[in-house]
C-alpha positions as CSV (number, residue, x, y, z in Angstrom):
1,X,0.0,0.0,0.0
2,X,3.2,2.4,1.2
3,X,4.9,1.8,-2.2
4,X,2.0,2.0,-4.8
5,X,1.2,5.3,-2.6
6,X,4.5,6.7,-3.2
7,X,4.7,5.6,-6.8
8,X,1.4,7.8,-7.9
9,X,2.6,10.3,-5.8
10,X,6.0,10.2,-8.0
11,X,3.6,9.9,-11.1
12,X,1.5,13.2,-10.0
13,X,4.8,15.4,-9.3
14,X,6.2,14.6,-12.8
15,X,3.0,15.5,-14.5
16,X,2.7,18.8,-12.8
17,X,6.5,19.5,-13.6
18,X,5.8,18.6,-17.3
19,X,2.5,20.9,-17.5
20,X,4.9,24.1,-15.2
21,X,7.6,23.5,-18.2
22,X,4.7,23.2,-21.1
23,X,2.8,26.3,-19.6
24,X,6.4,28.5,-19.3
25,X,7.6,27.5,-22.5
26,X,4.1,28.7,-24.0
27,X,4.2,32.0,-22.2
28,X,7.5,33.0,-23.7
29,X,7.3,31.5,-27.4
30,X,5.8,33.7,-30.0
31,X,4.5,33.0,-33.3
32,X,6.1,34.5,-36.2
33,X,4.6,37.9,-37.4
34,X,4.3,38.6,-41.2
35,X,7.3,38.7,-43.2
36,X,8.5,41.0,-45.8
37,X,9.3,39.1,-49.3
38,X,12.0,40.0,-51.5
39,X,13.9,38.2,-54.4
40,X,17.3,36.7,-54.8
41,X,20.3,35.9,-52.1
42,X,21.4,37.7,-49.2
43,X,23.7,36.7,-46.6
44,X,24.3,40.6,-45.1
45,X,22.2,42.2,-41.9
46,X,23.1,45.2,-44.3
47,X,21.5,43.8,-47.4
48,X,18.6,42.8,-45.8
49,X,17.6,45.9,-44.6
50,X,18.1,45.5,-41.0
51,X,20.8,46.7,-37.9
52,X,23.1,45.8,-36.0
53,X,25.6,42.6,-36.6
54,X,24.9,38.7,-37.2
55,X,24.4,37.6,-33.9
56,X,24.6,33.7,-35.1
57,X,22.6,31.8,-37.9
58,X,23.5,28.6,-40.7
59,X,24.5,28.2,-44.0
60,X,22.6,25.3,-44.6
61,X,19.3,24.0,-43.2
62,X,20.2,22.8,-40.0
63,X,20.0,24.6,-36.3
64,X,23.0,27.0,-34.7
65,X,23.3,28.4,-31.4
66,X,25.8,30.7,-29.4
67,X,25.6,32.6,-26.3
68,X,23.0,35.5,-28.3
69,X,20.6,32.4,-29.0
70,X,19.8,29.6,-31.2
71,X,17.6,28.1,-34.4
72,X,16.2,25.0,-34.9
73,X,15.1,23.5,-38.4
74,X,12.4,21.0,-38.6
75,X,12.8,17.5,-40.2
76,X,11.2,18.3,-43.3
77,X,14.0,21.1,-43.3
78,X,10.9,24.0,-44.2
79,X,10.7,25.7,-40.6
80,X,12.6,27.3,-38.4
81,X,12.1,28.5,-34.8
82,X,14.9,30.6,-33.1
83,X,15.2,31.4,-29.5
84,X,16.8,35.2,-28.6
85,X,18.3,34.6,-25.2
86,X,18.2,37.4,-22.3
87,X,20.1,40.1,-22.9
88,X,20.2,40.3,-26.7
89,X,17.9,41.8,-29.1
90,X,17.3,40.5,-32.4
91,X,16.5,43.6,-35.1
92,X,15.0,40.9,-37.8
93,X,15.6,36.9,-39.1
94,X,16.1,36.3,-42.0
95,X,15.0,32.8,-44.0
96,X,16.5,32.1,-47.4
97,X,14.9,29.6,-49.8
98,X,14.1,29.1,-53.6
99,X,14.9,32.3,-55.3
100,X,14.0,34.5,-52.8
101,X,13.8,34.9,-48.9
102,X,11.7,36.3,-46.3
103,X,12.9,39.2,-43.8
104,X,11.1,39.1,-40.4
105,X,11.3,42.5,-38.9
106,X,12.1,42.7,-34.9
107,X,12.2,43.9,-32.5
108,X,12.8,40.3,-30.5
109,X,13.9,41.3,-27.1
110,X,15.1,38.0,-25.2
111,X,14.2,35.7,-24.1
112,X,11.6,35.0,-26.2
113,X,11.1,32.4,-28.9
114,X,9.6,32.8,-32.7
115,X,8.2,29.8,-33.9
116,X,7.4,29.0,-37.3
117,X,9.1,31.1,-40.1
118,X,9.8,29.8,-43.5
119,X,11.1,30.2,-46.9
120,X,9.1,32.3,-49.3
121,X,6.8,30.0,-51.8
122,X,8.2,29.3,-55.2
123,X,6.4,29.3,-58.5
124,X,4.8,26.5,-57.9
125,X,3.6,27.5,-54.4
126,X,5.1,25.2,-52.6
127,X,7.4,26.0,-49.5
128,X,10.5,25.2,-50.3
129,X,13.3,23.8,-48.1
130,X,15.5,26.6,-46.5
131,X,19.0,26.8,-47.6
132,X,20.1,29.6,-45.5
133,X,18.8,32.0,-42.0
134,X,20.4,34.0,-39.9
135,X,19.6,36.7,-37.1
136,X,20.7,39.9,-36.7
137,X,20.7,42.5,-33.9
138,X,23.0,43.5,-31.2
139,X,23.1,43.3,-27.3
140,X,20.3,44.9,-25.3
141,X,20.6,48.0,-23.9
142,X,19.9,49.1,-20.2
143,X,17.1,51.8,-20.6
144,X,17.9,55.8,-19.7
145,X,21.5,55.4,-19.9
146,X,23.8,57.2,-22.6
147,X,27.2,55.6,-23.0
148,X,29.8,57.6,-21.0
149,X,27.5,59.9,-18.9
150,X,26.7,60.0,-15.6
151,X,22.7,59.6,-15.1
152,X,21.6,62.7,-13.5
153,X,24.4,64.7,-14.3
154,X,24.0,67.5,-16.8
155,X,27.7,67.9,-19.3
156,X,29.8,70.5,-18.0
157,X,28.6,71.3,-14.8
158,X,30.2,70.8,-11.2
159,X,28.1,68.8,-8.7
160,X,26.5,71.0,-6.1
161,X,27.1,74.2,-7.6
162,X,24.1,76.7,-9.3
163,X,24.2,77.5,-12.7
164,X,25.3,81.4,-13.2
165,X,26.9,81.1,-9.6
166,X,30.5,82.3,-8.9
167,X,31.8,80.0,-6.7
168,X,32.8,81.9,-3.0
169,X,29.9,84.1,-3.0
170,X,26.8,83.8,-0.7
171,X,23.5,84.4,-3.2
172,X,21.6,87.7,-2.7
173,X,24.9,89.6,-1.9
174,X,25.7,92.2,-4.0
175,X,30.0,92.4,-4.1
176,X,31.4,94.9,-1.7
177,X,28.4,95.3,0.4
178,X,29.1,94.5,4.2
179,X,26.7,92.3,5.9
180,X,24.3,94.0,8.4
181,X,24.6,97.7,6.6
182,X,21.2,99.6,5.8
183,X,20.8,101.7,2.9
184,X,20.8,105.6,2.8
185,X,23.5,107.9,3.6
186,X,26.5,106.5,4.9
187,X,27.1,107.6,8.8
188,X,30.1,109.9,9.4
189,X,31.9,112.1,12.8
190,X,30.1,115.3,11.6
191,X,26.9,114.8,13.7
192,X,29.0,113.9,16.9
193,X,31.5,116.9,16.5
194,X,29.1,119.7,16.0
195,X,26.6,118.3,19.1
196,X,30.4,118.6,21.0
197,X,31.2,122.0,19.9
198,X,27.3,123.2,20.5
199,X,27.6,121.9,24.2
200,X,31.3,123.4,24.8
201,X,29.7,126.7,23.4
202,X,26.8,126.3,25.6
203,X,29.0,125.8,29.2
204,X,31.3,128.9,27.7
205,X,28.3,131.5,27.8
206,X,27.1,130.0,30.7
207,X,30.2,130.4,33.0
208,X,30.5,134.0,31.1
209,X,27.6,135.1,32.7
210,X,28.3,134.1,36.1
211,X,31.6,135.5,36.2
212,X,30.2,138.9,35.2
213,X,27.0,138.6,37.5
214,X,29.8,137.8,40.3
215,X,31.8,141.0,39.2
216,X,29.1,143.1,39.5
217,X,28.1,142.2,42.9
218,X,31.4,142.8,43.9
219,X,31.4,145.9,42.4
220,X,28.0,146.8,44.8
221,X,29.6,145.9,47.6
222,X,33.1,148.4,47.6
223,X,30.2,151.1,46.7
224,X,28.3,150.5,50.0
């Protein structure tokens, strides 16, 4: 009973592993949008209209990989499905059959997977089987970052200082003004000095006149 127990058990964990995988892998592949047809060969990202370099492809039909990704061609050698692994975008894929070849424009941003792309139909239309892909595009790059800048810095200016600012001066000072003067007429010894001389002139006249009041009764007195 312990060991048929444990052997659904096993049976049940391995079924929802498979359906977790199935369910991810769904969730991530894409089908492929509608291609652009043109005529003749190619084997340049340049030729074919799109940017960047050849991130990794085949010369035949058979699947590649490499660190940017990898393609896989089916049996009947008339598909192809290509994986664009994080970090990597793909600008386009291009599929070469027949006399001409199909140009699926990107943006791919990994990882994500485009499934089912083919060869474009020959005269007879038919799919024919794919004698070339390859994918081009270029790393992915991290969003609001220029190469070789400082976020948040602006070019040519020192951290923490104002624009229009000379450096040393305190803002709202004109130059040459003292702190804690008032404006008006600037104070001078001329008030002071002519308040001194008034009062000197003042205890003069006063002393004047008693000396001569004093005289005077004197005077009275050696008449008596």
């Amino acid at each position: 009973m312990g060991k048929r127990w444990l052997s659904r058990l096993g049976v049940a964990i391995a079924a929802a592993g498979a359906l977790t995988l199935s369910t991810a892998t769904a969730a991530w592949a894409t089908k492929a949008p509608e291609p652009t047809e043109k005529g003749g060969n190619v084997t340049t990202c340049v030729k074919a209209g799109l940017s960047g370099d050849k991130l990794f492809g085949a010369d035949k039909a058979k699947g590649a990989s490499n660190k940017a990704g990898s393609g896989t061609v089916s049996r009947d050698k008339k598909t192809l499905d290509v994986t664009i692994n994080d970090g990597y975008t793909a600008s386009g894929i291009v599929v070469k059959g027949g006399n001409g070849y199909h140009v699926y424009q990107g943006p791919f941003e990994g990882p994500t997977t485009i499934e089912g792309m083919v060869s474009p139909k020959n005269k007879g239309g038919k799919i024919p089987e794919i004698s070339h892909w390859f994918v081009c595009g270029d790393k992915s790059e991290e969003p609001g970052e220029e190469p070789g800048e400082e976020p948040g810095e602006e070019p040519g200016e020192e951290p923490g200082e104002e624009p229009g600012e000379e450096p040393g001066e305190e803002p709202g000072e004109e130059p040459g003004e003292e702190p804690g003067d008032e404006g008006g007429l600037p104070v001078t010894g001329a008030p002071a000095a002519a308040i001194l001389v008034a009062g000197l002139g003042l205890l003069g006249g006063g002393a004047a006149l008693m000396l001569r009041r004093r005289q005077r009764f004197v005077s009275d007195l050696s008449e008596d």
